[in-house]
PLY file of the C-alpha trace (Angstrom):
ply
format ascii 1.0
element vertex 369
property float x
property float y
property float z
element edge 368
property int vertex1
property int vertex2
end_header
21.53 20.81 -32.94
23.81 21.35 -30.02
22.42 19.66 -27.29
22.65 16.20 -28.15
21.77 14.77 -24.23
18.41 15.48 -24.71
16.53 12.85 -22.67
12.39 14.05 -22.83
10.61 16.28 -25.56
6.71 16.90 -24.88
4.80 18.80 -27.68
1.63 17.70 -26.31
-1.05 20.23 -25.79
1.01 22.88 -27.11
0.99 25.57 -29.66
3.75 23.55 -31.49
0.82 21.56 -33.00
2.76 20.93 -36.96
5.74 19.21 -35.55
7.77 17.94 -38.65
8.50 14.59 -38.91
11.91 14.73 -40.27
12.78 16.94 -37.20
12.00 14.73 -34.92
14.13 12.15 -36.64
16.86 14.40 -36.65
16.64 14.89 -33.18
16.52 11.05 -32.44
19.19 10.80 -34.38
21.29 12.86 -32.95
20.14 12.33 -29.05
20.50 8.74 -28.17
19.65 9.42 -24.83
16.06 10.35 -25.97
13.90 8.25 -24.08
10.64 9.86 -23.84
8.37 11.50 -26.89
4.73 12.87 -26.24
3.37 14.75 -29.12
0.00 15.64 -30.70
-2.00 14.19 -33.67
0.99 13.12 -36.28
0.26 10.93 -38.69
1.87 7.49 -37.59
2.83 6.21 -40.53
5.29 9.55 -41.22
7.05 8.49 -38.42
8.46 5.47 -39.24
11.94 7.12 -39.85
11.59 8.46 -36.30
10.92 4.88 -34.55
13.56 3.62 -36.54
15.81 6.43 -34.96
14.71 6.62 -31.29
16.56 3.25 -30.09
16.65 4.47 -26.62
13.16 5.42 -27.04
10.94 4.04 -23.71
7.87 6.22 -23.67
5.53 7.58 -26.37
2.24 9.39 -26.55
0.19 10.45 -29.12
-0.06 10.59 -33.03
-3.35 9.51 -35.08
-4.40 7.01 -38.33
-5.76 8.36 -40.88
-4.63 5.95 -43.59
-6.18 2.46 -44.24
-5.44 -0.30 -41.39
-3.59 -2.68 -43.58
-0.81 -0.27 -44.27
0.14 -0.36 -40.46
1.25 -4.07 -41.02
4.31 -3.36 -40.94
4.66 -0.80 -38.73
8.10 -1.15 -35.88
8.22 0.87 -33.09
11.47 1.32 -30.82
12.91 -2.27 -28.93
13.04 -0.41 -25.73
9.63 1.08 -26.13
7.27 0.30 -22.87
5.08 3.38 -22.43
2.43 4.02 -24.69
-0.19 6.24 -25.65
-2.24 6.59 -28.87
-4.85 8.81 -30.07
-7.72 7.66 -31.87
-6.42 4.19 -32.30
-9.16 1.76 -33.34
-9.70 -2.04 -33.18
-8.58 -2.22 -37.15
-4.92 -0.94 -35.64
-4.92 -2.12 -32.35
-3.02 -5.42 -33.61
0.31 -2.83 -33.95
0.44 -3.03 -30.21
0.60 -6.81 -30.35
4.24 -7.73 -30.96
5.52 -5.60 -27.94
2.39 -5.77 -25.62
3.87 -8.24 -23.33
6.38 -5.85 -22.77
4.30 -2.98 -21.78
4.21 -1.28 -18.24
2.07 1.97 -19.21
-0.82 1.96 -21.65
-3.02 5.04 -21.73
-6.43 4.62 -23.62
-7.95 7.58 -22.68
-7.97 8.86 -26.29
-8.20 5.65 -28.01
-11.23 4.67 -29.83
-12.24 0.99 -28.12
-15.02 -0.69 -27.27
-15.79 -3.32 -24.12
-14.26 -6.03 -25.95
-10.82 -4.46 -27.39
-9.73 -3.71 -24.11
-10.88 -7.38 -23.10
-8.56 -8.85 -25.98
-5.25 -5.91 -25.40
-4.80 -6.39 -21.76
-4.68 -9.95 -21.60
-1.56 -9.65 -23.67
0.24 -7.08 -21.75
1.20 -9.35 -18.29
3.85 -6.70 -17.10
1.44 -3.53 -17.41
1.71 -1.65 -14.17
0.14 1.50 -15.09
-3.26 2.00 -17.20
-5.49 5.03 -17.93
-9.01 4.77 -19.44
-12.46 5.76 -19.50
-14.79 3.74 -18.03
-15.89 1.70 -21.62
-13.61 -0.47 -20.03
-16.37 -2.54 -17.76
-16.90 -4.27 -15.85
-15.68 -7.81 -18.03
-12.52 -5.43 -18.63
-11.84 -4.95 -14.96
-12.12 -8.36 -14.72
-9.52 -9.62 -17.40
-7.50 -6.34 -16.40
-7.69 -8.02 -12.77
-6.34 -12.03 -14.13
-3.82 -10.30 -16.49
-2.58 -7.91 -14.76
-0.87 -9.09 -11.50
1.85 -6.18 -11.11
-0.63 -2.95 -11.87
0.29 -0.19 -9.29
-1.97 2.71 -10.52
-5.06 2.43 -12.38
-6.81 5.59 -13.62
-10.49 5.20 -15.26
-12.24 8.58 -16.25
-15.80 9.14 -17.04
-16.57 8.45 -20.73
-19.25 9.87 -23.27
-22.54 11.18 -21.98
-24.22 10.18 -25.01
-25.39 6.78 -24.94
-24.82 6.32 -28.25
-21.01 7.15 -28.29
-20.30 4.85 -25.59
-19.97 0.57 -25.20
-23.56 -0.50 -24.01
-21.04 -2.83 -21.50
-19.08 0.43 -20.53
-19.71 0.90 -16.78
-18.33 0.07 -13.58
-19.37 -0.95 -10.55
-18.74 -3.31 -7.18
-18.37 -6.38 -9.88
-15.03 -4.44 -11.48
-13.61 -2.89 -8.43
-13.90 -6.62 -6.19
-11.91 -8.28 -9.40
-9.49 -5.45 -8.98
-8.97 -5.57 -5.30
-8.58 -9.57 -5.33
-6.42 -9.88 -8.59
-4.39 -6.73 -8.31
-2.81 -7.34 -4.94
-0.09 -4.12 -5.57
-2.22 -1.68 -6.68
-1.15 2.21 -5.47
-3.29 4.40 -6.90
-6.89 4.07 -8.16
-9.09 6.69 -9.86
-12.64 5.27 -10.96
-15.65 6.82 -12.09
-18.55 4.17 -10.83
-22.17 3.73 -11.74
-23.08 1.13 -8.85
-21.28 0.57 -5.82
-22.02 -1.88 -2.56
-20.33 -1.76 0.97
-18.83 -5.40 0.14
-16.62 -4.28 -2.75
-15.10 -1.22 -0.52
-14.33 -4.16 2.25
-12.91 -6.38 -0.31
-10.79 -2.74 -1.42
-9.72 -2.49 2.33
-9.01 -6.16 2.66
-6.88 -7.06 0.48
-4.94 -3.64 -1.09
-2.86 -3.27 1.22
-0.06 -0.96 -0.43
-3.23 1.32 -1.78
-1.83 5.42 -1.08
-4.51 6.94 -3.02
-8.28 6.48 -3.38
-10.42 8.73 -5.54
-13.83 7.45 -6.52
-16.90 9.25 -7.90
-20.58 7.79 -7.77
-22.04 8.96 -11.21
-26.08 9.93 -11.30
-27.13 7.61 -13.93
-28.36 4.89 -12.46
-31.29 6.18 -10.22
-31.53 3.20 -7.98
-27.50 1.78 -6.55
-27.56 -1.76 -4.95
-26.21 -0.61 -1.80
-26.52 2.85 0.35
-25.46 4.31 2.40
-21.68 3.09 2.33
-20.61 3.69 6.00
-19.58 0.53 6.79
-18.10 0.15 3.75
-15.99 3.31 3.70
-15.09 2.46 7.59
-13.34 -1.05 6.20
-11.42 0.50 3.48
-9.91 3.12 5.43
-9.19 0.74 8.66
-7.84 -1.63 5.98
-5.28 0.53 3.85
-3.49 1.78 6.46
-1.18 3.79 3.58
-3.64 5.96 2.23
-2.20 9.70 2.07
-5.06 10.48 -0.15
-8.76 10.55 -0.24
-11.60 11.78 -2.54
-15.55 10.08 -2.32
-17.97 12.33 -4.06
-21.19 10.30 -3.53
-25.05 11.30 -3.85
-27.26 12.47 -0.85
-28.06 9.40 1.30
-24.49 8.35 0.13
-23.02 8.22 3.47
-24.50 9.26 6.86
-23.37 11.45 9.64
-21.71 8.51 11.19
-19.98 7.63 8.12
-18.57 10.65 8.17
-17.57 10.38 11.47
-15.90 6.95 10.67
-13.76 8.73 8.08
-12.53 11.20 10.76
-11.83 8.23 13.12
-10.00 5.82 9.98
-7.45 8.69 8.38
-4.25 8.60 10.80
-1.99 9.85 7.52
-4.68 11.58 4.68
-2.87 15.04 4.11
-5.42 15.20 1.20
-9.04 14.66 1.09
-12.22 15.27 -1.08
-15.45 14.94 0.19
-18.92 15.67 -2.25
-22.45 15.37 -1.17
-21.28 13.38 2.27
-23.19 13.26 5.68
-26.40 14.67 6.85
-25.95 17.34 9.23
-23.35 19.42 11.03
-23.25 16.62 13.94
-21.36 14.78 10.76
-19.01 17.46 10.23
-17.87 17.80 13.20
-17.53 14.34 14.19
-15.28 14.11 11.20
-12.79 16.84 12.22
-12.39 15.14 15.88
-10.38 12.44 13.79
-7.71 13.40 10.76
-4.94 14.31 12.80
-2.46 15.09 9.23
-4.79 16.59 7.00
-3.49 19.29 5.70
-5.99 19.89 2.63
-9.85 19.75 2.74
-12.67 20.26 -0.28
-15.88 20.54 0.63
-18.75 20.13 -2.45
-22.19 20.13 -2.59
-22.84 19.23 1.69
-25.53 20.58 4.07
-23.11 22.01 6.57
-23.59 25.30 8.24
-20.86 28.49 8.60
-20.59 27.81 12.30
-20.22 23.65 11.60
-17.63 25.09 8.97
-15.75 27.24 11.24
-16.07 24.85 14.26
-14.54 22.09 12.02
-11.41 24.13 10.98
-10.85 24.67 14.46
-10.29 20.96 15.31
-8.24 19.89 12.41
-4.81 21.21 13.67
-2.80 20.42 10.44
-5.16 22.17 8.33
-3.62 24.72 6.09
-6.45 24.71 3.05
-10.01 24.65 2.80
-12.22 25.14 -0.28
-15.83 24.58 -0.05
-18.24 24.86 -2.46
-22.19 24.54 -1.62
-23.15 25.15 2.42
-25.79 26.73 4.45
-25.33 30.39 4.34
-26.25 32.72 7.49
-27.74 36.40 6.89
-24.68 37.60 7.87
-22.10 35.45 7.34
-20.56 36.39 10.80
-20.30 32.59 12.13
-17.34 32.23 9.74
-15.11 34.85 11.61
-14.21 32.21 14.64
-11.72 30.22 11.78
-10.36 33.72 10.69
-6.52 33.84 10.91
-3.66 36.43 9.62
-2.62 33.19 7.85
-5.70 31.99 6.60
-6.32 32.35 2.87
-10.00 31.03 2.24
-12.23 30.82 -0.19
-16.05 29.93 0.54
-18.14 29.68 -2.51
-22.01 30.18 -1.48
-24.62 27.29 -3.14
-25.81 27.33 -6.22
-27.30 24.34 -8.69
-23.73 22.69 -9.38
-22.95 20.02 -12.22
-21.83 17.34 -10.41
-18.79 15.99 -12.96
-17.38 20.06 -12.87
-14.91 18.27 -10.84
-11.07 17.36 -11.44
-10.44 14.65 -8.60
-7.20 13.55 -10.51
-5.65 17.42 -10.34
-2.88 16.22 -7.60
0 1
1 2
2 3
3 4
4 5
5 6
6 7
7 8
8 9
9 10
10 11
11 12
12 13
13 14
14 15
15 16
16 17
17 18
18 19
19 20
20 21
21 22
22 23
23 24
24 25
25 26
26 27
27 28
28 29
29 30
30 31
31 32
32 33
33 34
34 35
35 36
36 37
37 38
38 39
39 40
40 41
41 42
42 43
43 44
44 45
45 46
46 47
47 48
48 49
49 50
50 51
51 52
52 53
53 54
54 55
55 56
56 57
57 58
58 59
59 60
60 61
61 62
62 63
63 64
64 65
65 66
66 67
67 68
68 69
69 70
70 71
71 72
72 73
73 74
74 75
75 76
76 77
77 78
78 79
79 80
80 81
81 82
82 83
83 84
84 85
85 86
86 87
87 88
88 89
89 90
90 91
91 92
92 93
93 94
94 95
95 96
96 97
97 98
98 99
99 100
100 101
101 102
102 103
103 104
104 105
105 106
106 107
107 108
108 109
109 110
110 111
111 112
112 113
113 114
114 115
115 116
116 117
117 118
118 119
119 120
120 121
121 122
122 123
123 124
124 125
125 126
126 127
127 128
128 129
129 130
130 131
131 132
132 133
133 134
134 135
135 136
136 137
137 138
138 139
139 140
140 141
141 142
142 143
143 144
144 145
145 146
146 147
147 148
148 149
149 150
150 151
151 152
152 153
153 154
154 155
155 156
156 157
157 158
158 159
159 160
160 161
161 162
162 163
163 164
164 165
165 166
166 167
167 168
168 169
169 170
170 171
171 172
172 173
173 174
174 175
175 176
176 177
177 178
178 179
179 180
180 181
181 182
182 183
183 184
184 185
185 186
186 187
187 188
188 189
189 190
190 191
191 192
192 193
193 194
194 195
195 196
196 197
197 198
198 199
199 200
200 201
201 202
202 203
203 204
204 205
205 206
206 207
207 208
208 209
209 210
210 211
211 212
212 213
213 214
214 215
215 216
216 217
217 218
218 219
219 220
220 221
221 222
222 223
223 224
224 225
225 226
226 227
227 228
228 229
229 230
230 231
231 232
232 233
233 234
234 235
235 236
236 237
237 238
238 239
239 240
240 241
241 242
242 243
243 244
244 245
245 246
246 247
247 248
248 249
249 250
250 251
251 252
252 253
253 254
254 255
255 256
256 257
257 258
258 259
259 260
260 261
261 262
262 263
263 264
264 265
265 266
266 267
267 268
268 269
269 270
270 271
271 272
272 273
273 274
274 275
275 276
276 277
277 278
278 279
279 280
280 281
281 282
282 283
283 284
284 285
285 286
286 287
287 288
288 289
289 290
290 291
291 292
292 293
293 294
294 295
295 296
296 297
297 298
298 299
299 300
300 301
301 302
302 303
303 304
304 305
305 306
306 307
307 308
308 309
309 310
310 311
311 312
312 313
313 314
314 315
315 316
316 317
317 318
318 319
319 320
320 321
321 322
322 323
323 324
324 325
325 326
326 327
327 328
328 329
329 330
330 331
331 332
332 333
333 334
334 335
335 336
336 337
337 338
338 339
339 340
340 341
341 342
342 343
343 344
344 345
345 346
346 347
347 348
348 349
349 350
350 351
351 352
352 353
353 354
354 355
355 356
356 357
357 358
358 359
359 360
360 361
361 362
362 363
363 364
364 365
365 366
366 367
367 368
């Protein structure tokens, strides 16, 4: 192997799926600048030649256990090692993580296999952890610890978990009790992604109040729970925008009755500097729309799902949001002739309007940028 400055090496989600083992130490061996390794499901155990290898080694992701939890005992990973990720890792092997947790400034759990409680009992160890991915088994009680533990997280990532009851922590949801822990424990939080299955107006003020340094907000209302404690979330919504006056991005997919037109006429009014926004099943007529595009003087990127707005709101809108340069909407009321959409046509323009149809509310990537 020539090139011995190697520095990153991701086999993840490739084709490369039966990396060897002894090629990888090889390659640590020889590359001491190596400091980042993200490959698929490797046994963990055959890489112990590997760890041993990688001194320089800061961030790994992936591998799997299939052998018997007391044979990871004794299993060292790199001294510089601070970004992890494991697949499939269990509460019999989570105490591996131990010796280096406090240590940790990345963790991602999206593939691991724990409950309500192992997160409860990892995070509290890992004081330094500014980044964390998850699904939402984490809870509300995990929010909570996440939020006392946790003091220097800057981005915080929780996706939806299992449908299936049955695959997922009977404690495993979030809702105003996490996110008001977060916003009054993690005082330098960034970034926040969050599938929710409650929400109130008071945790979005306590969001606005106190994250101050918060760029990016996505957050998704999920349909479970037929009855949430607290809609619609204008005022709510109104305070967290006002509040985090950083906020370049923007993405509230709600339920009908989720916000009102005036709601979304705050939003308009409270996003100075959003170049990106998401908005799904928001406001109640066209008045809505269009009071929202009087306000977002930089956006420069607009989705549109599942709202009542006509081709002429549509149109009108795009007209008033000068920094526009995208717009995808999916789900609007469709004229016979679809002739109210020609007043946004320009030789610029490249648009894509997707008529309604029954859409599944989770076909949606909110963490794609």
């Amino acid at each position: 192997m020539n090139h011995t400055q190697l520095e990153a090496l991701n086999f993840y989600m490739t084709d490369l799926s039966q990396v060897s083992c002894n090629d990888l130490e090889l390659i640590a061996k020889r590359c001491k600048s190596l400091v980042s390794v993200k490959i698929g499901d490797c046994e963990i155990l055959d890489l112990v030649g590997f760890f041993r290898s990688a001194v320089s080694l800061e961030e790994f992701s992936g591998g799997c256990f299939n052998k018997q939890s007391e044979e990871y005992a004794a299993l060292a990973y790199p001294p510089r090692l601070c970004r992890l990720g494991l697949n499939y890792m269990s509460t019999t092997e989570m105490p591996i993580v131990y010796p280096f947790a406090s240590r940790l400034k990345k963790l991602d759990l999206l593939y691991a296999l724990l409950d309500t409680e192992d997160h409860c009992v990892l995070l509290q160890r890992c004081p330094n952890l500014e980044v964390l991915e998850t699904r939402n088994v984490i809870g509300d009680r995990g929010m909570e610890v996440l939020a006392r533990s946790c003091k220097k997280m800057k981005r915080l990532r929780i996706e939806r978990g299992a449908d299936e009851q049955e695959l997922e922590d009977e404690e495993g949801v979030v809702s105003q009790r996490g996110l008001t822990a977060i916003a009054q424990g993690c005082l330098e939080l960034e970034y926040i992604a969050v599938y929710v299955s409650d929400i109130t107006n008071a945790a979005l003020e306590s969001m606005g109040m106190n994250l101050k340094n918060l760029c990016d907000f996505r957050m998704v209302l999920l349909d479970k729970e037929e009855i949430i404690t607290d809609l619609p979330l204008d005022s709510g919504i109104r305070s967290l925008l006002s509040g985090c006056n950083k906020l370049r991005r923007f993405a509230l997919y709600l339920r009908p009755g989720g916000l009102t037109d005036v709601g979304l006429t705050y939003i308009g009014q409270n996003s100075q500097n959003i170049r990106w926004m998401l908005l799904g099943y928001l406001g109640e007529s066209d008045s809505g729309l269009l009071g929202f595009s009087r306000g977002c003087p930089s956006l420069q990127k607009l989705e549109v799902r599942g709202c009542c707005f006509s081709e002429n709101a549509l149109a009108m809108a795009v007209l008033q949001l000068r920094s526009l340069r995208y717009l995808w909407v999916q789900g609007y009321r469709r004229s016979k002739t679809g002739f109210d959409l020609l007043a946004m046509a320009r030789p610029y323009w490249n648009i894509e309007i997707i008529p309604p149809r029954k859409m599944e509310m989770y076909d949606l990537n909110i963490y794609s940028i």
